[in-house]
FINU-394707 format. One record per residue (C-alpha): z, x, y; residue in three letters. Coordinates in steps of 0.05 Angstrom, whole numbers, padded with zeros to 5 digits, always signed. Example, Ala and Ser with C-alpha at 12.3 -4.5 7.8 and 13.67 -1.06 7.14 Angstrom:
<recs>
+00156+00246-00090Ala+00143+00273-00021Ser
</recs>
This chain:
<recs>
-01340-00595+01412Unk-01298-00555+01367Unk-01254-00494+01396Unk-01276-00428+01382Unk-01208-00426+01344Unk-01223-00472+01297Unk-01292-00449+01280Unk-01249-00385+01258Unk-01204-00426+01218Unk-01262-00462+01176Unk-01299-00405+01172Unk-01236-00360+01142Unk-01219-00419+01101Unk-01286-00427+01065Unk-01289-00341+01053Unk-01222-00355+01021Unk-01254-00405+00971Unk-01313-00367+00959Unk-01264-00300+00940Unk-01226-00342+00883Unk-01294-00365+00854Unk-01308-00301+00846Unk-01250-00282+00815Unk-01238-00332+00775Unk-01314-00325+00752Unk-01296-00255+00733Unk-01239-00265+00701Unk-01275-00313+00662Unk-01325-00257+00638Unk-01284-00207+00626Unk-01250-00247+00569Unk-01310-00265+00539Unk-01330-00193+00549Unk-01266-00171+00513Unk-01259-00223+00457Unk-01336-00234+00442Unk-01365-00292+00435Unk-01371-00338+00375Unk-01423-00322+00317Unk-01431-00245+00345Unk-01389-00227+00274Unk-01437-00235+00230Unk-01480-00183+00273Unk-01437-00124+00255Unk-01458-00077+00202Unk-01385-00060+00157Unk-01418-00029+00105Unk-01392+00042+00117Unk-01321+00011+00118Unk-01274+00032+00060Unk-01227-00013+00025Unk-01157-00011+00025Unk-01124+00008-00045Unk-01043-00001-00055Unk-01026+00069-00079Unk-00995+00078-00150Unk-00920+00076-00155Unk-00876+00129-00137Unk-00810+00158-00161Unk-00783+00177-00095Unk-00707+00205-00084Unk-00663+00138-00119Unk-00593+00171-00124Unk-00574+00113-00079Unk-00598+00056-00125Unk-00570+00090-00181Unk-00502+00092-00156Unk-00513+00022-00141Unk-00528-00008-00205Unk-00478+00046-00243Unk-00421+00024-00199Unk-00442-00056-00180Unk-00415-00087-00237Unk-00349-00057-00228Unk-00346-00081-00152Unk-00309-00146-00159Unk-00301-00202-00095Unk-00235-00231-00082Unk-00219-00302-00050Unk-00146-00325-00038Unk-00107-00378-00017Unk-00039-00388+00014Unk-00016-00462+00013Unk+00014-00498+00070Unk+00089-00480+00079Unk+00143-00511+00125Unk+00149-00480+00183Unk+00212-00442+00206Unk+00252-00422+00272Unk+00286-00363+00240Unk+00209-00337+00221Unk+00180-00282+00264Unk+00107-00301+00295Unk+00066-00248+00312Unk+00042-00252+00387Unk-00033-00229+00372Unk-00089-00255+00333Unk-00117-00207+00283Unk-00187-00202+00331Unk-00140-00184+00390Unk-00090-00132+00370Unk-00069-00083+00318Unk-00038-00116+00258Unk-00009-00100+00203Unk+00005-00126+00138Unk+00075-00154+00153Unk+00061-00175+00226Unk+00095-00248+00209Unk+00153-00218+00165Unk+00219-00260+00170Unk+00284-00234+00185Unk+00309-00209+00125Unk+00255-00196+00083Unk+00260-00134+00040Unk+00192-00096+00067Unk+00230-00094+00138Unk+00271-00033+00119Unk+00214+00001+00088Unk+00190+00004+00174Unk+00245+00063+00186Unk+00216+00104+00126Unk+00240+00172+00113Unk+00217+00223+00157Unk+00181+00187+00214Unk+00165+00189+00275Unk+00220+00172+00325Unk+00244+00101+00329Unk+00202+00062+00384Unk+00148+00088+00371Unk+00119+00067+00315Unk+00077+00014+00344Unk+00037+00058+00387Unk-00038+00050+00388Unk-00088+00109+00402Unk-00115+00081+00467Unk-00188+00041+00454Unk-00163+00012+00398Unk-00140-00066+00414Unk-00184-00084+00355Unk-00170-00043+00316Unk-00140-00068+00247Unk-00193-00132+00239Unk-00167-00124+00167Unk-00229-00152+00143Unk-00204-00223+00125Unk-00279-00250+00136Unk-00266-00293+00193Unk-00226-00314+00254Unk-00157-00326+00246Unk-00140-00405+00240Unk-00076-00396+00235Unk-00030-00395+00182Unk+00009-00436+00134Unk+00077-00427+00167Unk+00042-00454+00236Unk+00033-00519+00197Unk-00040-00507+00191Unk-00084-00521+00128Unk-00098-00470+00063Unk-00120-00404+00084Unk-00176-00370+00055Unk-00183-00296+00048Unk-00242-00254+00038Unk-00234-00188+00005Unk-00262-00132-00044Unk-00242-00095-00105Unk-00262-00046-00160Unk-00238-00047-00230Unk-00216+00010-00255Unk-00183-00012-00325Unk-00227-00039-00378Unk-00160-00092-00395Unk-00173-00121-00323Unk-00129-00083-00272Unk-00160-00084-00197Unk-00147-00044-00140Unk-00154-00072-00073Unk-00115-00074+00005Unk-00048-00095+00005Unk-00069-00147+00064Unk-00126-00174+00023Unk-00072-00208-00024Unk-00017-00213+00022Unk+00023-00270+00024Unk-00033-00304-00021Unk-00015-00363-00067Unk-00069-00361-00105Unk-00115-00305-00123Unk-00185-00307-00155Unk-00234-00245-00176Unk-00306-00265-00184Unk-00349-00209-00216Unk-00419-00191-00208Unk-00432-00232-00269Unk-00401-00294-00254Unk-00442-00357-00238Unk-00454-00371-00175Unk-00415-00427-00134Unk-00356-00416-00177Unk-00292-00391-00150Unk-00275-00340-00194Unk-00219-00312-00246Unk-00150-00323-00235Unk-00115-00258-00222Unk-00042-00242-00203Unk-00001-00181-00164Unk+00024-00127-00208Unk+00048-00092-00149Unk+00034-00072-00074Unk+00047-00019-00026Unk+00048-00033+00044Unk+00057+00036+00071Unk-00010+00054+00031Unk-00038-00015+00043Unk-00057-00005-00037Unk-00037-00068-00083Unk-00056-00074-00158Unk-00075-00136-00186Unk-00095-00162-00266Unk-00146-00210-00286Unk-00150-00232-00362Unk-00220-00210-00394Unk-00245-00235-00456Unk-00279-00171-00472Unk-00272-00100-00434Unk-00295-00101-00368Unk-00338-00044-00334Unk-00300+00006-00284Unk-00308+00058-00232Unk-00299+00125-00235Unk-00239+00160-00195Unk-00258+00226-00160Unk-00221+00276-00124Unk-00227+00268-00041Unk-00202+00329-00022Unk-00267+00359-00052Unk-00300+00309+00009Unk-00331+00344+00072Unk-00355+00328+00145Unk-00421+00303+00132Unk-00427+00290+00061Unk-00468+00230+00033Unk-00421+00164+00015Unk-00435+00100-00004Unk-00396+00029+00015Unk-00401-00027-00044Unk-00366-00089-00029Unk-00376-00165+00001Unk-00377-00166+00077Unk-00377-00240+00102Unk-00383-00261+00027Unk-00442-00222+00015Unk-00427-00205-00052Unk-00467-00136-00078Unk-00476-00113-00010Unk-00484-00034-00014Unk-00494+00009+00056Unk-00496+00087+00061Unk-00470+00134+00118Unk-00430+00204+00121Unk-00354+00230+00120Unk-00350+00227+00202Unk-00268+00254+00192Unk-00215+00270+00153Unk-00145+00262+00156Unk-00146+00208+00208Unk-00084+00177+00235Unk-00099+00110+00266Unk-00020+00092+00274Unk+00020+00129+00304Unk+00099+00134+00284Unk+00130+00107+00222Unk+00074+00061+00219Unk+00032+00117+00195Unk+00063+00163+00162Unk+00018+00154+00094Unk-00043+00129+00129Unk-00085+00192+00132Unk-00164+00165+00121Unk-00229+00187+00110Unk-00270+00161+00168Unk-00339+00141+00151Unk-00397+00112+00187Unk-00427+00072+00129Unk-00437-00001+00156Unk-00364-00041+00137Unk-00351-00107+00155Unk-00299-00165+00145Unk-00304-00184+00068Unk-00304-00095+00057Unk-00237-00091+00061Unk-00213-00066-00014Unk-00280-00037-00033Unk-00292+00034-00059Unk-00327+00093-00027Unk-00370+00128-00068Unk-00389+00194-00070Unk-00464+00220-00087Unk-00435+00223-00157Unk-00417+00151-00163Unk-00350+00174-00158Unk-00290+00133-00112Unk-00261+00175-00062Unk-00241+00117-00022Unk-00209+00049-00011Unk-00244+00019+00050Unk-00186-00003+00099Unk-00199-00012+00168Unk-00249-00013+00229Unk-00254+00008+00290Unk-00280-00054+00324Unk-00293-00094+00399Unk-00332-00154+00365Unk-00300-00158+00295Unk-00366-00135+00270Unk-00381-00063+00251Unk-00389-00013+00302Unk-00399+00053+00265Unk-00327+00067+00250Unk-00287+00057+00181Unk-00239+00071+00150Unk-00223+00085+00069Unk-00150+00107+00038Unk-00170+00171+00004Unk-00173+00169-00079Unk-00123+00219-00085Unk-00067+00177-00050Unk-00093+00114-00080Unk-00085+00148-00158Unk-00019+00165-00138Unk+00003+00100-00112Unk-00033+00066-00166Unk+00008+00096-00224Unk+00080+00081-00197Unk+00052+00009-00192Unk+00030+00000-00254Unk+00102+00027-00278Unk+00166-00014-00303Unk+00191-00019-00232Unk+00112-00041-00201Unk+00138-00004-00136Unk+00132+00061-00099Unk+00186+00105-00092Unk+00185+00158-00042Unk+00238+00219-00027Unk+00274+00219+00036Unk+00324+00266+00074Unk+00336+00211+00121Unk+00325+00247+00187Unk+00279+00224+00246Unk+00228+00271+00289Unk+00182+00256+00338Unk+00108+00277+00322Unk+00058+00305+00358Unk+00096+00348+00401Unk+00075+00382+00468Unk+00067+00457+00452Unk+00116+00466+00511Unk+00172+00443+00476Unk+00161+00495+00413Unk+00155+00550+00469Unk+00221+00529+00501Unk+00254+00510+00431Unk+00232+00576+00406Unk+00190+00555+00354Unk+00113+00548+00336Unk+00114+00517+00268Unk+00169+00470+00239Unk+00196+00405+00249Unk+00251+00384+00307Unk+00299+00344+00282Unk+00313+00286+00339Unk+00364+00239+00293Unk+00405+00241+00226Unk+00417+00183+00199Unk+00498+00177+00184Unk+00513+00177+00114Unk+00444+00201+00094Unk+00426+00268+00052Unk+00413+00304+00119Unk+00479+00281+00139Unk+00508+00307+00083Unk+00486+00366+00085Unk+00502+00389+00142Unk+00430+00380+00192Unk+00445+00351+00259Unk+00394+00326+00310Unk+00363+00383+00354Unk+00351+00425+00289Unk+00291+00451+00264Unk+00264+00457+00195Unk+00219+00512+00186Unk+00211+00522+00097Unk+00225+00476+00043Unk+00239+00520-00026Unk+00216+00577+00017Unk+00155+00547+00036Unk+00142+00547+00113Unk+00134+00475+00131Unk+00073+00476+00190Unk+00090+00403+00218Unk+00113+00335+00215Unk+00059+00314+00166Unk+00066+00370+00123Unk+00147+00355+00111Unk+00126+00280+00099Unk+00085+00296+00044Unk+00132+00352+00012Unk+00194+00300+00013Unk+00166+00234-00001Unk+00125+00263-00063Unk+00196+00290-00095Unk+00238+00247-00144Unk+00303+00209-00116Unk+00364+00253-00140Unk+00329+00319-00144Unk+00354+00379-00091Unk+00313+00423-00048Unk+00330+00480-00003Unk+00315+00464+00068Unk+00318+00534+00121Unk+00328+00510+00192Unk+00338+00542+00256Unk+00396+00524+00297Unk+00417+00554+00365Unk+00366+00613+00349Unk+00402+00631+00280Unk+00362+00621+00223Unk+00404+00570+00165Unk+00397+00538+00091Unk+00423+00474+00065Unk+00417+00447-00001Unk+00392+00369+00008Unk+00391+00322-00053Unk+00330+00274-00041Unk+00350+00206-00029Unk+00314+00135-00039Unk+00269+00126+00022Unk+00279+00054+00017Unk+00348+00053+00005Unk+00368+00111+00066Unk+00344+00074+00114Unk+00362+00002+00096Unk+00417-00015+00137Unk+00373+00021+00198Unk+00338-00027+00244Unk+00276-00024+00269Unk+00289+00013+00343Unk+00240-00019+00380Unk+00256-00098+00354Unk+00269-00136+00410Unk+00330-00174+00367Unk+00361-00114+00340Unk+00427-00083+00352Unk+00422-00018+00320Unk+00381+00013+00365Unk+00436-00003+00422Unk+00494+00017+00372Unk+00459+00093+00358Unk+00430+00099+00433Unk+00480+00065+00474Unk+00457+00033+00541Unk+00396+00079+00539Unk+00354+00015+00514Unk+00364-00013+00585Unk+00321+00043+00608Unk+00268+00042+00545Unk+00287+00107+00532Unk+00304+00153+00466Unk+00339+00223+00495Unk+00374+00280+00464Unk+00415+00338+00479Unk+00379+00400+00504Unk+00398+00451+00450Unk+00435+00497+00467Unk+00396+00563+00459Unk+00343+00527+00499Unk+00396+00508+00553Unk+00417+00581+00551Unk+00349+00609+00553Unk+00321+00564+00618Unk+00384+00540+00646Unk+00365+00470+00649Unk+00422+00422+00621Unk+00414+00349+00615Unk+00380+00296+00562Unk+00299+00308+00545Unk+00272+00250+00535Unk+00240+00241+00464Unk+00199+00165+00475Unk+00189+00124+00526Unk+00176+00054+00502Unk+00113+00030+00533Unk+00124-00034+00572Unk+00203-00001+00596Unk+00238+00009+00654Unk+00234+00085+00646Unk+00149+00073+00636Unk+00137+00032+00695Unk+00167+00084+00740Unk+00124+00142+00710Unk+00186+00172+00672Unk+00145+00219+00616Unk+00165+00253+00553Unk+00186+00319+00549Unk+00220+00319+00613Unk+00295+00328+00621Unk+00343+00287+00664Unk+00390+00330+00704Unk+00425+00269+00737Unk+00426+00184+00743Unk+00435+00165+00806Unk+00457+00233+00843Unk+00509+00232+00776Unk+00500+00293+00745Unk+00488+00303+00662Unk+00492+00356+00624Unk+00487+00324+00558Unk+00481+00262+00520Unk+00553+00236+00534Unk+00556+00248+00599Unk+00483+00204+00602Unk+00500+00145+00562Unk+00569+00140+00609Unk+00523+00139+00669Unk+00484+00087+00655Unk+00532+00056+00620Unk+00552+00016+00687Unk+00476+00001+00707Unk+00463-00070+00727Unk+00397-00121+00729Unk+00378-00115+00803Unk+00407-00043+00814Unk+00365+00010+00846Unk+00362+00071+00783Unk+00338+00135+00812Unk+00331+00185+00749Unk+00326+00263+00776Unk+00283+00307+00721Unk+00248+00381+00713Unk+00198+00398+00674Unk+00223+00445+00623Unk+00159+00477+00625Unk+00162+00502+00699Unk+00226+00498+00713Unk+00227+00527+00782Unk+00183+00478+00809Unk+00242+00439+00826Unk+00265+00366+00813Unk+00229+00307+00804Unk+00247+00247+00821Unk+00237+00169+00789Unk+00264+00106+00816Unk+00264+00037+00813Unk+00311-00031+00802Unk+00335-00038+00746Unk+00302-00120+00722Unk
</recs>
């Protein structure tokens, strides 16, 4: 006889069964329920149903497809190639891929080559620091060459194929495009909207490039005049306006996307590096293959040279940016010229940019430009600036920054004179400056932060073992706090001095309880430091100076 516990057990067990039947049954019906059941269609009554009519065309807002088919046959796509070459240990690799790091267009320059002087240009910012990065930006110059990076002819590696845009603006077949869409290229070939398809396009060849611009000209042969773009002006250009991006993003030739002016006057390199590199940023969609492309205006107008991107996947992430028309027209015309170059004024001095507003309030100053090095022999030097002045007018003109004395200088002829006034120990000053060669002030100048150069130790003494760039305090600002010692003008990231939290702006009063009061008595301090010394630096911030020291240490690698 069964247990009165397994009665319970059969008798749950068969309740359990007889629950799923019924679910299952209803599940059953409620589908048939929901989804009706075959030959019930022909039971309902439609006939009060309307039909559906497509609507007559409309003539809705087409400024963009105007633009588009006004300016598309004037948008040209550029392939190159650069041929295998042998490689060289006396050539200069560059230590990041283009999808990894900021490049530039003469990241694998050689020793030697003529574009390395052009790096010190004119009035920059100060030596060492004209690699910097905004922070966020790893990615940030993609350069659009419309793939990864395989590698290039001098690593042995097969022809390289670059991926590019351009716009004509010369019936007789001159181009405008990037500078690192054609550099180094062997071969160069311009394919227009016209051309058959599957064919590699026209030759072309360089009439001349600026690297500073990242603007280079280039000329293909028509047989009959060719259609062109129309130049506008892009300081008329505000936050928010319309604009339009033409060009051939991973060799999608014709490709046309829309956005708005998101900035203006963006510098995306800081230093030397980007001294003439003030874009419009835009959020119109730009990808690899952009790069050389106009920006259009709601007037079909170019007001840009699409550039760069702001990037994390080496795809388009809302963030370009275009070389405005008005420095591209300017650039264009000295390359077109006898000497297919551009020449820019210099007064071959050095100053740091950007700097704290503490250092104008101990300098004495609000607007102007700090000089922080002359370069011997130079047209500063000759007449008469020194480091630690500051240059307030131009002609009488108050200059407001570093940007602003950029622009006044480099735009005036080699050989002309202007009047610079300057403020020196609190007295205000004039000299008479003749405008020199940028590329020719500078050329015996190396580049302060190369790991291989000499110059920098030859101007700055042992202060490269630290990573530093100091100056004398001046002396009406020595007079008016009391501080004397060396303010630090750059710290180069990656230094001694950075990794143990020495900052700019700061002044060191004394190197290893050694007191200094200037820039001699500095350099002979450190002048004796050796790898595997302890360094202990002793600073104040000139900005509270009775807060008291501050001290920095660490051992010298």
């Amino acid at each position: 006889m069964k247990s009165l516990l397994e009665r319970l057990r059969v008798s749950r067990l068969a309740t359990t069964f007889t629950i799923l039947a019924t679910l299952s049954a209803g599940i059953l019906i409620g589908s048939v329920v929901a989804h009706g059941v075959k030959g019930q269609e022909a039971k309902v009554d439609s006939s009060d149903a309307s039909p559906l009519r497509v609507p007559n065309p409309k003539v809705l807002s087409n400024t963009f497809s105007q633009i588009a088919k006004q300016v598309g046959p004037a948008v040209v796509n550029i392939n190159t190639e650069t041929l295998p070459k042998a490689s060289s240990s006396l050539r200069r690799k560059n230590p990041h891929s283009r999808q990894q790091a900021p490049s530039s267009p003469d990241d694998e320059q050689a020793p030697g080559d003529d574009d390395d002087q052009d790096d010190q240009g004119g009035q920059g910012g100060q030596g060492g620091q004209g690699q910097n990065v905004p922070p966020g930006f790893q990615d940030f110059f993609n350069r659009f060459f419309g793939g990864p990076d395989q590698g290039g002819p001098e690593d042995g590696g097969g022809v390289r194929e670059s991926l590019g845009s351009g716009f004509i603006v010369d019936p007789k077949g001159y181009i405008i495009t990037n500078n690192h869409v054609v550099d180094k290229a062997d071969k160069i070939f311009v394919k227009l909207s016209t051309d058959p398809e599957g064919e590699q396009g026209r030759p072309a060849r360089v009439v001349g490039v600026d690297k500073d611009t990242d603007i280079a000209v280039i000329k293909i042969e028509p047989k009959e005049p060719l259609p062109t773009v129309k130049l506008g002006n892009s300081d008329s250009e505000q936050v928010g306006d319309w604009v339009i991006a033409i060009g051939s993003p991973f060799d999608l030739s014709q490709t046309v996307t829309a956005g708005i002016v998101s900035a203006k006057n963006r510098t995306i390199e800081k230093g030397v590096k980007g001294q003439f590199q003030h874009f419009i940023q835009t959020d119109a969609a730009i990808n690899p293959g952009n790069s050389g492309g106009p920006l259009l205006n709601m007037d079909g107008e170019v007001i840009g040279v699409n550039t760069a991107i702001y990037t994390q996947s080496a795809g388009y992430q809302g963030i370009g940016f275009a070389m405005p028309s008005n420095t591209v027209v300017s650039t264009y015309n000295q390359l077109i010229g006898p000497d297919h170059k551009v020449t820019r004024g210099s007064i071959g001095i050095q100053f740091q940019p950007d700097l704290p507003s503490a250092v104008g309030r101990v300098y004495g100053f609000k607007t102007g430009v700090l000089v922080s090095f002359v370069q011997p022999g130079g047209p500063g030097d000759k007449g008469g600036l020194k480091a630690g002045d500051i240059i307030v007018s131009i002609d009488g003109r108050p200059i407001k920054d570093g940007d602003d004395l950029v622009n006044e200088i480099a735009g005036r002829r080699p050989g002309s004179t202007a009047k610079l006034g300057y403020l020196r120990n609190g007295g205000n000053q004039t000299a008479t400056i003749t405008i020199g060669d940028r590329s020719k002030v500078f050329a015996n100048n190396q580049v302060a932060e190369s790991d291989d150069s000499q110059g920098q130790d030859q101007q700055n003494g042992s202060e490269t073992k630290l990573g530093l760039t100091v100056g004398d305090v001046p002396a009406a600002a020595a007079a008016k706090t009391g501080i004397h010692g060396v303010l630090v003008q750059a710290v180069k990231p990656g230094s001694f001095a950075d990794e143990i939290g020495v900052a700019q702006g700061g002044v060191i009063i004394s190197v290893n309880k050694q007191k200094v009061a200037n820039l001699q008595e500095f350099r002979s301090a450190i002048s004796a430091l050796k790898s595997g010394q302890d360094v202990v630096l002793e600073l104040i911030d000139p900005r509270s100076p009775k807060s008291g020291s501050v001290f920095r240490a660490g051992t010298l690698p």
